[in-house]
C-alpha positions as CSV (number, residue, x, y, z in Angstrom):
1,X,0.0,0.0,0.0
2,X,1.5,3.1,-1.0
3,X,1.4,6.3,1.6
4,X,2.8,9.9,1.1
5,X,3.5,11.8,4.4
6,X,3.4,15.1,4.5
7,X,5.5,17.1,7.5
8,X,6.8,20.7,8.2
9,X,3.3,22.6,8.2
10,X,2.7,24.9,11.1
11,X,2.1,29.3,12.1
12,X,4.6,31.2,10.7
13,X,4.1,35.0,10.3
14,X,3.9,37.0,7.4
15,X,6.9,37.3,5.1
16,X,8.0,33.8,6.8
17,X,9.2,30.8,5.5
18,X,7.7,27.4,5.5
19,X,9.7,24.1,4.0
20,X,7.3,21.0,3.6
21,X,8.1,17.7,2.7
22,X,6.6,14.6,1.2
23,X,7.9,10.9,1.8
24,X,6.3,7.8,-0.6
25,X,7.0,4.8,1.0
26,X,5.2,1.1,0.3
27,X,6.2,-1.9,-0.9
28,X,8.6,-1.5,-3.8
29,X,7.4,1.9,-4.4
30,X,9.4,4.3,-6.2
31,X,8.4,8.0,-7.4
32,X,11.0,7.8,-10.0
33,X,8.3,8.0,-12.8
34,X,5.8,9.9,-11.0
35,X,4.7,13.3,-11.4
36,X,5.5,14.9,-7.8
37,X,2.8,17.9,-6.7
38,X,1.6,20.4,-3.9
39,X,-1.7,21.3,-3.6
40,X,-3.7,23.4,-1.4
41,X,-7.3,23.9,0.0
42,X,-8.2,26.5,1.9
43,X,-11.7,26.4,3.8
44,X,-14.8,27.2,1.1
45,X,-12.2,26.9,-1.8
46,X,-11.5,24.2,-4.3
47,X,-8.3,22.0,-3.8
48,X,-5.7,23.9,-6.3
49,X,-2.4,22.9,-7.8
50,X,0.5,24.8,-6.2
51,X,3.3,23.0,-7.9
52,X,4.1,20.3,-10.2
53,X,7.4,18.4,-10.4
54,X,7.2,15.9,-13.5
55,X,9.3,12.9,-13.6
56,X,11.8,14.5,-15.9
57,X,12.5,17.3,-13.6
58,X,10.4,19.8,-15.1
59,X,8.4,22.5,-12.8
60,X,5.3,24.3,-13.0
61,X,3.9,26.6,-11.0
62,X,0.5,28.6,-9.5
63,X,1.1,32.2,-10.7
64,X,0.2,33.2,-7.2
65,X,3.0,31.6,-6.1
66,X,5.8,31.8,-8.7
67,X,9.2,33.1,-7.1
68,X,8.2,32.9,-3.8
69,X,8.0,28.7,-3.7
70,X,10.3,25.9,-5.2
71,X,9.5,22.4,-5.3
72,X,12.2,19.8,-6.1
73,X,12.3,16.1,-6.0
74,X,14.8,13.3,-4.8
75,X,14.6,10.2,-6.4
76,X,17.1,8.3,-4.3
77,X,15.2,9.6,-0.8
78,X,11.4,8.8,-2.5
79,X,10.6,12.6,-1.6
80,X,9.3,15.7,-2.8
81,X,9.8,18.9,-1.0
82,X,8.0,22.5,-1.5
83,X,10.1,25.6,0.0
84,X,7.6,28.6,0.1
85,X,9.4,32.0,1.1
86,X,7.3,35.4,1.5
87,X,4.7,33.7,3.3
88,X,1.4,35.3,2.8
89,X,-2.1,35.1,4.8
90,X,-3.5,33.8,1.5
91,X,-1.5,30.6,1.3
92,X,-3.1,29.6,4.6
93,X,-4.3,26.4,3.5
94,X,-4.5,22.7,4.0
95,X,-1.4,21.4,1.4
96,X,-1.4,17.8,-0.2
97,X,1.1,15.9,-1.7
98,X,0.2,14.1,-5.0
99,X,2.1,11.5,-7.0
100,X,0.5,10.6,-10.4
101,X,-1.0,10.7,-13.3
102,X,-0.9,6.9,-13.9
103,X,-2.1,5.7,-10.2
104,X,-3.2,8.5,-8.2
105,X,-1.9,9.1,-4.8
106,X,-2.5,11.9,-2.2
107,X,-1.0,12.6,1.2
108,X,-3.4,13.1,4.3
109,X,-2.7,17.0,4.6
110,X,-0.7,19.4,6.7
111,X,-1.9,22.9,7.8
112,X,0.1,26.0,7.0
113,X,-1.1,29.1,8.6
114,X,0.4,32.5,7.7
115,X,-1.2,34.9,10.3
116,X,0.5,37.7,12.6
């Protein structure tokens, strides 16, 4: 059974810096051919895509968050990590980890709250 676990969320104030990571683990699981993501849902919204790592190494990102966040991917460690800088209120969420497109995986959640 495959699991992603999601750590680092927590307060931080604004202009703060937040790094969250992602571990796969399960039986011979690897997220070598996996697209890696971040998403977010903050109360009342839609779950929204954050970040996408594909399995080549290519990145996408939200335009709300471009140049504030970096996601990057280690094969070796079966992880995916999102390093969001300039914290805002607005990304006050619940963020997700997602492995796909093939067989879809999520993570359980971890709360990041930007607030003074």
């Amino acid at each position: 059974q495959v699991q992603l676990v999601e750590s680092g969320g927590g307060l931080v104030q604004p202009g703060g810096s937040l790094r969250l990571s992602c571990a796969a683990s399960g039986s011979r699981f690897s997220i070598y051919n996996y697209n890696m993501g971040w998403y977010r849902q903050a109360p009342g919204n839609q779950r929204e895509l954050v970040a996408v790592i594909t399995s080549g190494g290519t990145t996408n990102y939200a335009l709300s968050v471009k140049g504030r966040f970096t996601i990057s991917r280690d094969n070796a460690k079966n992880t995916v990590d999102l390093q969001m800088n300039s914290l805002k209120p607005e990304d006050t969420a619940v963020y997700y980890c997602y492995a796909g497109p093939f067989h879809v995986y999520w993570g359980q959640g971890t709360q990041v709250t930007v607030s003074s």
